[in-house]
C-alpha positions, 0 to 999 in steps of 0.5 A, spaced: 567 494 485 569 496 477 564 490 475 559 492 479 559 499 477 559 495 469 553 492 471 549 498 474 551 501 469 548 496 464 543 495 468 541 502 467 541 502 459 537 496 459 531 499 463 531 505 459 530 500 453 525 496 457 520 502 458 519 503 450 517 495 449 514 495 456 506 493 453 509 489 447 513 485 452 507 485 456 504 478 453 510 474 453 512 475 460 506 471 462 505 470 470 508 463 473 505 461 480 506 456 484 506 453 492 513 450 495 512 445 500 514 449 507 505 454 504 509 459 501 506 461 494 510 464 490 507 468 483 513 470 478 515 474 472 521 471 469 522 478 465 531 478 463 531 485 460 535 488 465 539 483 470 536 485 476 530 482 481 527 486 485 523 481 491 515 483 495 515 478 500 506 479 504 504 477 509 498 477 513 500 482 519 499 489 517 496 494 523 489 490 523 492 485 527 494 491 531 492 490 538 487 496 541 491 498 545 497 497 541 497 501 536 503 501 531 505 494 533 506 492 526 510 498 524 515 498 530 516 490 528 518 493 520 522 499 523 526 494 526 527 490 523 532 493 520 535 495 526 541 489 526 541 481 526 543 476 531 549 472 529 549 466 525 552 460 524 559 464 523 557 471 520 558 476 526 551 479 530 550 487 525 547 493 528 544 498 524 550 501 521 554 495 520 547 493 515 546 498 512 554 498 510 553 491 509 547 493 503 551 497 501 557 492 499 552 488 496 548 495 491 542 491 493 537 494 497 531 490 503 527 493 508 520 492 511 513 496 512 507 495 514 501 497 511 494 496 514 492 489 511 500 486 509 507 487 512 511 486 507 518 485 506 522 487 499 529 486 496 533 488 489 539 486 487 543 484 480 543 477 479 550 476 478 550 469 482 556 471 488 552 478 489 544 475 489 547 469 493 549 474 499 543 478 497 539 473 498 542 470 505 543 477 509 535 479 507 534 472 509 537 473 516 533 480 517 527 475 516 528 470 521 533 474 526 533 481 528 537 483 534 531 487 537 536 492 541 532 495 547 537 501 546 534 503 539 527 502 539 527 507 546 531 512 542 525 511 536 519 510 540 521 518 542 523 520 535 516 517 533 512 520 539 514 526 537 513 526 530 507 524 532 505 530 537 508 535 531 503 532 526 497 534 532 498 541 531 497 541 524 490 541 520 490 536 516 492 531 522 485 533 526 481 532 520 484 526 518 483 523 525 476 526 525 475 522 518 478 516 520 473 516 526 467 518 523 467 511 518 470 506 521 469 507 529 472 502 532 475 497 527 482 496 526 482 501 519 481 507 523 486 506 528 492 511 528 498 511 533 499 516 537 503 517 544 501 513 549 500 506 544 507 506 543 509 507 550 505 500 551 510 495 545 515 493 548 520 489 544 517 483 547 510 485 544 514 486 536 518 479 538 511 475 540 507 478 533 513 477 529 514 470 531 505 469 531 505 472 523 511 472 520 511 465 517 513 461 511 507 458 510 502 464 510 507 468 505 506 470 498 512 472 494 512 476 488 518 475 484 519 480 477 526 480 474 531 476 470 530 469 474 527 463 471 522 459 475 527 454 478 531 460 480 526 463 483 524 457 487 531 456 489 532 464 491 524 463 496 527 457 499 533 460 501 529 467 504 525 463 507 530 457 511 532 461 517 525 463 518 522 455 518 529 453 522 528 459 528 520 456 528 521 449 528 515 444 529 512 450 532 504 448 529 501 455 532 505 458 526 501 456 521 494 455 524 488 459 521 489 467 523 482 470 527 478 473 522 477 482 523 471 485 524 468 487 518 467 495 516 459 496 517 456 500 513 454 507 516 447 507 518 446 515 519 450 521 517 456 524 521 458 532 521 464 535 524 466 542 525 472 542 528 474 550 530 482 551 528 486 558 527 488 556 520 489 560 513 485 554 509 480 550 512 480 542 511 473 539 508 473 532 508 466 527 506 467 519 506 464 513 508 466 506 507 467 504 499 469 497 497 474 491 499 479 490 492 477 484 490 469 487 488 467 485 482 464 493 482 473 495 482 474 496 476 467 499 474 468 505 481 475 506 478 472 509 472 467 512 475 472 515 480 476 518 475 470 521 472 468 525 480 475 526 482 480 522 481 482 525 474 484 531 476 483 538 472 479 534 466 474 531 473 467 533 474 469 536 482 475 540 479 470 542 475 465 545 479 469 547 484 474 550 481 473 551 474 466 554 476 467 558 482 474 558 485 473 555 492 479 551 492 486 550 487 485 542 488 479 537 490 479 530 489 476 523 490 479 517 492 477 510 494 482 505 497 480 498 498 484 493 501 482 486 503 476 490 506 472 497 504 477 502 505 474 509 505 472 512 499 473 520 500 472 527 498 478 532 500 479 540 498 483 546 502 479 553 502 479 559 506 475 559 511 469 562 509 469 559 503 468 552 507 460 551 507 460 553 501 466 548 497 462 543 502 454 544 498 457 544 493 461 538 493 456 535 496 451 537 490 457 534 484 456 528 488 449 526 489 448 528 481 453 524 480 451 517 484 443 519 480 446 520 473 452 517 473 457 519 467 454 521 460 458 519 454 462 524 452 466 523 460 465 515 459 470 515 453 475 521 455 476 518 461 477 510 459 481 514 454 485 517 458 487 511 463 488 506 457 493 510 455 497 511 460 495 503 463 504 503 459 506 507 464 502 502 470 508 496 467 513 500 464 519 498 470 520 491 474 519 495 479 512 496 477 510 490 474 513 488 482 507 492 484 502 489 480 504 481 481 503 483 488 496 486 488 494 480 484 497 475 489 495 478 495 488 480 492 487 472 489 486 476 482 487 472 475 493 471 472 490 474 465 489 480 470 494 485 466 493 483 460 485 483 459 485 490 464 485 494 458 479 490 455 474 491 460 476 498 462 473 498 455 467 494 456 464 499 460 458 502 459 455 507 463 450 503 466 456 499 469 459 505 472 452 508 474 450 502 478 457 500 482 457 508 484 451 507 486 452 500 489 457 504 493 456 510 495 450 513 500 450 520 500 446 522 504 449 517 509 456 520 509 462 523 514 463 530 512 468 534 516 471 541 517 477 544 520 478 551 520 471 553 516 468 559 518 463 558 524 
């Protein structure tokens, strides 16, 4: 134990060190990618400034393959699945107390979530070989057998329930259902969980889609940290091993998943004025943006910045605040995933100030979408995200994030380092053109919960 606390603690003073050489360093850490036998394909930053690594592991088997009328499937399988492992081979069966206390042992860290394309799993852990090893085969354990117990998923199905039911009662809650109903429908990106989804999962329907999804050969492992490729080939092998055993020759394991609907672009506007008593109203407007691997990205992130997403120095902060005080706080954001995610507008305001915020809002944006940025925004904003672009890559688990977003969205391996590049390439007809490409204002969802009626 006093050598682990040494090695945390040297683990620490060497991050501290890392941060200020992060950018330099940047273009000696090259991204290493490669397939395993078994499909799995595996991208690695061999980055040895601090002795620890920290693992994502994606899968195709977020909540869009949610069936219907289960709604927060995906979730409930990542909940459990750090809920206790079977026994195996000699080590003994864990409930959720003897892993966690087993994790602790180790100073490492696993768990799971499922988002709304990947589920994903992820561990951290120095790499003092004795301590990865154990690390390495307990996440591997999780992976392939969780214990399902029956007791415990009933008792976190009624602590989810009533949060959910709590979450109802609040505004923000109703227009964000409102919202998500109003730009994607029926498609999977706007279904939430709610009371009666999760009364239909039973520990059957999370053991078929785990065993239907989680797969080796459709995972995409991100690796950053002090490992060298022929290690980290090893450290996937030994994740992955258990999960290939419990499968077999089971051949539906890695055949081609049914493609998701596609989001449809909306065909005429959506307005919602949704009576609430509350002290603030919600005024949202969205419609669908773009998938992340547009070749508009990096263009709508500019762009984004400049309307709303740059906050005090953004247009909308501008006119809504600055100008006239509607509200403390508004903002733009875009969330692409493998498909258009929503592009929104958000503020809180009193009541009666509602109908007035909303116009407003609506006025910035439509200018925006005709004009585009002038010049003097273009340079402040591409100012401002190519000086923090040290703050995206300034931690392992950081560049984690990163590695991951370039395997899970098929980017190039030079992504990282030409971004600053062609954030500075663009001109304002780039950004212009991609806001308009994207954005219908005219054709939008807006709503409101609380506004004066």
């Amino acid at each position: 134990m006093k050598n682990m606390k040494k090695m945390v603690a040297s683990s620490v003073l060497a991050s501290v060190g890392l941060g200020f050489g992060a950018t330099s360093a940047w273009a000696l850490l090259p991204i290493q990618h490669w397939t395993q036998p078994s499909g799995a394909q595996v991208w690695l930053v061999d980055s040895p400034g601090i002795p620890m690594v920290d693992v994502q592991m994606d899968f195709d088997a977020g909540s869009r393959r949610d069936p219907a009328n289960q709604v927060g499937l995906a979730s409930a399988v990542a909940l459990m699945a750090s809920k206790g492992v079977t026994a195996q081979g000699s080590a003994p069966a864990l409930d959720e107390n003897g892993l966690g206390q087993a994790w602790a042992d180790l100073g490492a860290s696993f768990g799971a979530q499922a988002g709304r394309d990947s589920f994903s799993y992820g561990l951290r852990s120095l790499t003092e070989p004795a301590l990865l090893q154990r690390a390495v085969a307990l996440a591997a354990r999780q992976i392939a057998s969780p214990s399902w117990p029956q007791d415990v998923w009933l008792r976190e199905r009624e602590r989810w329930t009533a949060a959910i039911k709590e979450s109802d009662t609040r505004p923000g809650t109703v227009a964000g259902k409102a919202l998500s109903q109003g730009v994607f429908g029926n498609h999977p990106y706007g279904a939430r969980a709610t009371a009666e989804s999760l009364s239909r999962i039973d520990l059957s329907d999370m053991q078929s889609f785990h065993r239907r999804l989680i797969a080796a050969c459709r995972a995409k492992v991100s690796i950053v940290g002090a490992v060298s490729r022929e290690q980290a080939d090893q450290l996937v092998q030994q994740l992955l091993a258990p999960l290939q055993a419990a499968q077999g020759q089971d051949a539906s394991a890695c055949a081609p998943l049914p493609d998701v609907p596609k989001v449809q672009a909306l065909k005429a506007p959506v307005n919602e004025n949704i009576p609430f008593a509350s002290a603030q109203a919600q005024v949202l407007i969205a419609q669908p943006g773009i998938a992340r691997n547009s070749p508009d990205f990096m263009a709508v992130l500019v762009g984004n910045h400049i309307l709303g997403g740059g906050g005090f120095t953004s247009r909308l902060t501008e006119e809504v605040r600055e100008k006239r005080g509607l509200s403390y706080s508004v903002y733009s954001d875009f969330s692409p995933g493998l498909d258009a995610g929503a592009f929104t507008i958000a503020l809180q305001t009193r009541p009666d100030q509602a109908a007035e915020a909303l116009k407003v809002s609506q006025d910035t944006l439509r200018r925006f979408v005709a004009d585009g940025p002038t010049e003097k925004e273009l340079k402040a904003a591409k100012d401002n995200l190519i000086g923090g672009f040290a703050l995206r890559i300034d931690s392992n688990r950081k560049l984690l994030g990163n590695v991951a977003n370039i395997a899970w969205n098929g980017l190039p391996l030079d992504y990282l380092e030409h971004w600053t590049e062609r954030v500075q390439a663009l001109t304002v007809r780039d950004v212009r053109e991609a806001m308009q490409r994207m954005l219908q204002p005219d054709r939008m969802v807006t709503v409101v919960v609380g506004g004066k009626q």
